[in-house]
Structure formats: structure tokens, C-alpha cells
N, C-alpha and C positions, 0 to 999 in steps of 0.2 A: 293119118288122114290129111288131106287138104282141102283145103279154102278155092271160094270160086278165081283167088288170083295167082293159087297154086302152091300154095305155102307150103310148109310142113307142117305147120301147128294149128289148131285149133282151139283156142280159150273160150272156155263156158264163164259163166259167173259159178262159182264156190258158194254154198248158200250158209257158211259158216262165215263169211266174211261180212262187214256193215253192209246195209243197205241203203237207199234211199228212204228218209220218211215218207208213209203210204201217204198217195196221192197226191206225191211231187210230181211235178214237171215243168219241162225249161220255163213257163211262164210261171212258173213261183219265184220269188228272190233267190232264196237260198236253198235249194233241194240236195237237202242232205252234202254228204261227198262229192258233188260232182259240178263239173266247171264248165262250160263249150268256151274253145278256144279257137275262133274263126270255124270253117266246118267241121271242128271235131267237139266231142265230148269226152271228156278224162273224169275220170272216176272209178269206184266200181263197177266192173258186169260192162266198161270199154275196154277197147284193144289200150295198150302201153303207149303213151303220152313219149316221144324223145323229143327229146330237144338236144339237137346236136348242130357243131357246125365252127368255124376256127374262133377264138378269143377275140382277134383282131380284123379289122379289113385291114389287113395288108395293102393291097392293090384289088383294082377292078378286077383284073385277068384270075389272079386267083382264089378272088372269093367268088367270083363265078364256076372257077373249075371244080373247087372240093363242094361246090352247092348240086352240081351234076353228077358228082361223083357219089354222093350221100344219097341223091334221087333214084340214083340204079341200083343201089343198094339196100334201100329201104322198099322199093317199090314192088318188091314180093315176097313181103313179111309186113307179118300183122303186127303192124308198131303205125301210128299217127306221129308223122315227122314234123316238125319245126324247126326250122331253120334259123339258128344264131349267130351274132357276129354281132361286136360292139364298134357304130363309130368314133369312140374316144374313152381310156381309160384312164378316168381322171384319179383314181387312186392308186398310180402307181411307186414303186418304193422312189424311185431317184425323178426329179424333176429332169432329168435329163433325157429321162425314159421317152422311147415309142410309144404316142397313143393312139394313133388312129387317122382314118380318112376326115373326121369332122363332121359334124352333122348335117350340112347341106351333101355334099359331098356320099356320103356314107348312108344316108338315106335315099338319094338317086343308085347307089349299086344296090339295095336293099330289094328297092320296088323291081331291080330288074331280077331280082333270084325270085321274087312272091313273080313276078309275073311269064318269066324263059320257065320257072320249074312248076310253078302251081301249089308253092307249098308255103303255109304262112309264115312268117315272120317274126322273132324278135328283136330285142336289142337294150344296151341300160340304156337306165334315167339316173342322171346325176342331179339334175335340179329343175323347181319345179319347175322354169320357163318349158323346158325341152316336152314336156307333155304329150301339150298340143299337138308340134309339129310328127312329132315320133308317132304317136297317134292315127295320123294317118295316113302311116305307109304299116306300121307294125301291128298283125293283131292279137299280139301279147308283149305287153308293158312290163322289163325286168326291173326290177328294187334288188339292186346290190348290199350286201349282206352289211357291210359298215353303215349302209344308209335306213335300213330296216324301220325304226324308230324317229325319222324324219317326216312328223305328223304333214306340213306343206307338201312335202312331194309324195309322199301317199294320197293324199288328197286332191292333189293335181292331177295322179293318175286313176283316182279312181273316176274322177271326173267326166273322162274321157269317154266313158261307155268302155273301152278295150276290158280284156280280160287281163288282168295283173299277175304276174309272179314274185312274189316275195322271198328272198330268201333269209332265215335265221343268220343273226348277225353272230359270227364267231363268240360272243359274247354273252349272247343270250342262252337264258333256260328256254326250254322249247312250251311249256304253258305262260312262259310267258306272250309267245307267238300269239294266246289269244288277244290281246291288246294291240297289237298289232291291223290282224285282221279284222277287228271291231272298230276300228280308225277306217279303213279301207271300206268296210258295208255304211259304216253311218256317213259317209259322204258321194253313197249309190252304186259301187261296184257288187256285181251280183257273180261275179266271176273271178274267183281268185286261189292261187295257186301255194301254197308253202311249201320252201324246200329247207334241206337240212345239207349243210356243206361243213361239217366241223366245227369242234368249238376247240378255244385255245387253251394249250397246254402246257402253261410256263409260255418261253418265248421262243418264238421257230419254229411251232411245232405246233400240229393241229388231232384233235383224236376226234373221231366218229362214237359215239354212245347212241350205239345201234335202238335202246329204249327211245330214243326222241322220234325216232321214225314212225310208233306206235302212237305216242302221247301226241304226237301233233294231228292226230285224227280229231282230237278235242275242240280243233279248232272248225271242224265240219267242213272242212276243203280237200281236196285233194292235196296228197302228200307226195313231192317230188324231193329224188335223192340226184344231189350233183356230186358225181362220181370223182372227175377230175378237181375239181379245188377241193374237196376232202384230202387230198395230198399235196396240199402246199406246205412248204413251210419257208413261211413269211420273214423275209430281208435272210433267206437264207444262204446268199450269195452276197451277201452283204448290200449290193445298189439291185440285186433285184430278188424276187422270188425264186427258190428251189422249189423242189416236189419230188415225190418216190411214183415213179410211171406206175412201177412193178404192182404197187398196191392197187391200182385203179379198178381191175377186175376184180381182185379178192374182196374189196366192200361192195361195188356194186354186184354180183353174189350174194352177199347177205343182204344186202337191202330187195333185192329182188325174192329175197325165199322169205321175205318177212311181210311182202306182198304190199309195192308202192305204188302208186298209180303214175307212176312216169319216173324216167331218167334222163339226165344232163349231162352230157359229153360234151367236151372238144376235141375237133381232131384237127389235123394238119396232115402234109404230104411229107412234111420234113421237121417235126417237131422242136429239133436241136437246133435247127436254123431260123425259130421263128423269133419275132422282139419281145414276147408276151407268151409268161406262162407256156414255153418249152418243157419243160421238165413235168409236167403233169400229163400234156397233152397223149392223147392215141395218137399212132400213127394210123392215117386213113385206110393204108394197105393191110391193118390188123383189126380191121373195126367190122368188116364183116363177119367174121369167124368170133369173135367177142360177143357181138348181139345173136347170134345162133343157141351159142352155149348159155347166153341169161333169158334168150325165149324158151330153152330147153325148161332150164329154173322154174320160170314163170307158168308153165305149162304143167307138170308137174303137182307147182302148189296149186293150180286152179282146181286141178282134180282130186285132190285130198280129200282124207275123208275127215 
């Protein structure tokens, strides 16, 4: 079948999956599972939440070309795109590392992808000052998974009115994620997202405990699986990050038949070439035919019985 934009899929809601508490809606705080993240809604019973888009701003030029390039690719398939790219990675292995265009800088190419493509916007927060200004170009606030547990800058962003994404820190048990997000609502975010990126395994090395994907419904948010840093392994090059590419679709497959309300990619044109998280990254030219085969997934477990 298809959609009035021509797709090949069509997703129903599964009436075996959570639902909203009767008599939510977007003017309740917390209605059940589900988040609006600028004009979308992620939850259950919506199309797929992605967040995709390269690690780093590189350059103007080509964070504008792979934000075009994700546009035409997304834009006849039933996925709610978002559009990411970090102006500065302040946690990277070597001080000598690539981090980014900066945040004056990096927030003027931002506003030109939300405004040339029509698609909203993330980006991290490293500290709380950055809030604010990130605020209002981006209408989802990322919490980097080291910083997860950083009550000030939760709080800064929940501040903002933006919709948050938090991601489980490598470290964390994933109920623990409910303290987390109860930092995040008791200082007025009504919109907030949890993702699971690996937790650490020994040193180098990061494993996915596919169960956390399920337990983090406990926290009554929507649950995002970030595909690509699930296969890092951390100072594995010694001054910077490795990652196994190869795995990237075989988890996000299971995270998709296990039924997550969004996924987190990065891609690039030239992965092997970029300063930042190379070795995890899609190549952009592979990323079509990737999301085919996990709408296939998704489509699928929608209609289970």
C-alpha cells in the first residue's frame, strides 16, 4: 500500500503496544509515551522519530549538502526527520581533536538547514550557559550521554520550553534513567526523549543490553535507540574513537523489532575522512536502502498480532 506521499509503508498503531493514558493530550504535561518535538509527535501510534545527520559541522558547504541530501531521502517515507550536527565536541579523546564550527558559528549554519530544508533541528549541550542560545535555533536540546546526570544542565534545558533528548550515560542502569527524567519534568520540560547508546564493557568496548530498550518505557518518554555510537569503542585508536560500522544495522534491526519510537544515525559522504566518529558513521550513499529494510522491520511488528 501507500501513503498520500507515496511511500511503500503504511504503520497502524499495534493495539498490543503501550498506549497513551485515557484522556491525554498534548495539553496534559506528561501524556503517556509521547513527546512533540517541534511539528512532530514521537511516541506510540506516530510515524518513526530519526534523527540523523553528520557528528560534526565540518564546514558550511557540507553540512548543508548531507542536510539536502537526508531531505530527499527522507521526504517519501514515513519517518519524522531531524536534523543533527554538533557545534563542538567537547568530549573528545585527545585535546588536540577536531571539535567543531563553535557555537555562534554553528548555530547560524543550523538555522540555515531548519530554515533552506524545513526540518527541525538538533544539537549538544555541554554546559548550562549554552541553553539559552541553542534554544533558539534548535527544537530539540541533546544531553550527551557522559553528561546525562548533570542536574544544572538538565535543568537549564529543561528551562527552555525546547523538547530534550537525553541520552543514557555509558554508565548508567537504564531505571536508573527514571531520575534522570524526573530532574528534567520537576524543572517544566513536558517533552522529553531517552535514548540508549551502549553501556561500557571493560574498557574499549561498549555492548547494547537490548532489555534496556524495553525498561526504559518506565520512564513514560519515548525511547530512542542511537544506532551509530552503540558501536564505538572508546580511545580505541588510542587519541581518538574506533567503532565496528558493520554492526550498526544489525542492532538497529533489533532495536526496531523490539519496537522504539525513533532512531539516531549519523551519516557522512565520506565517513573515513571525517575528524569525528569515522568509524561508526553510514555512509550517506548506504543510508537509503538501510532505512527501507528497518521500515520493512517496523511495518511488520506494527501489524502483529
Amino acid at each position: 500500500m501507500t501513503d498520500k506521499r507515496g511511500s511503500r509503508y503504511i504503520f497502524e498503531m499495534n493495539s498490543s503496544l503501550p498506549t497513551p493514558a485515557p484522556g491525554a493530550s498534548a495539553s496534559q504535561p506528561f501524556p503517556g509515551r509521547l513527546a512533540t518535538v517541534g511539528p512532530y509527535r514521537c511516541g506510540p501510534g506516530h510515524p518513526l522519530l530519526l534523527i540523523a545527520g553528520p557528528c560534526v559541522i565540518e564546514s558550511e558547504e557540507l553540512t548543508l549538502r548531507i542536510a539536502g541530501q537526508l531531505r530527499e531521502i527522507t521526504a517519501s517515507l514515513p519517518v519524522q526527520w531531524v536534523f543533527k550536527a554538533s557545534f563542538d565536541k567537547a568530549n573528545r579523546t585527545s585535546g588536540a581533536a577536531f571539535r567543531g564550527a563553535g557555537l555562534e558559528d554553528g548555530l547560524r549554519i543550523l538555522q540555515r538547514v531548519r530554515t533552506e530544508f524545513g526540518a527541525p533541528v538538533t544539537t549538544d549541550l555541554h554546559e548550562s550557559w549554552q541553553a539559552a542560545p541553542v534554544a533558539e535555533v534548535c527544537d530539540l536540546l541533546q544531553i550527551p550521554a557522559f553528561l546525562c546526570r548533570q542536574t544544572d544542565l538538565l535543568v537549564a534545558a529543561a528551562q527552555t520550553g525546547r523538547a530534550v533528548h537525553v541520552k543514557k550515560g555509558q554508565f548508567v542502569a537504564p531505571w536508573d534513567m527514571l531520575h534522570v527524567v524526573a530532574k528534567l519534568r520537576s524543572a517544566g520540560c513536558a517533552n522529553v526523549l531517552v535514548c540508549e547508546r551502549g553501556t561500557f564493557f571493560g574498557y574499549g568496548r561498549l555492548v547494547n543490553d537490548m532489555r534496556a530498550l524495553v525498561q526504559l518505557r518506565e520512564c513514560q518518554a519515548p525511547v530512542i535507540f542511537d544506532a551509530t555510537h552503540s558501536v564505538q569503542e572508546p580511545g580505541g585508536r588510542g587519541g581518538s574513537t574506533g567503532g565496528q560500522r558493520s554492526m550498526v544495522e544489525p542492532l538497529a534491526r533489533a532495536a526496531t523489532a523490539i519496537g522504539v519510537d525513533g532512531l539516531f544515525f549519523e551519516t557522512h559522504p565520506d565517513p573515513d575522512q571525517s575528524p569525528s566518529d569515522g568509524p561508526n558513521m553510514i555512509p550517506i550513499g548506504e543510508f537509503p536502502a538501510l532505512l527501507h529494510r528497518l521500515l520493512a522491520i517496523r511495518h511488520l511488528i506494527a501489524n502483529y498480532p
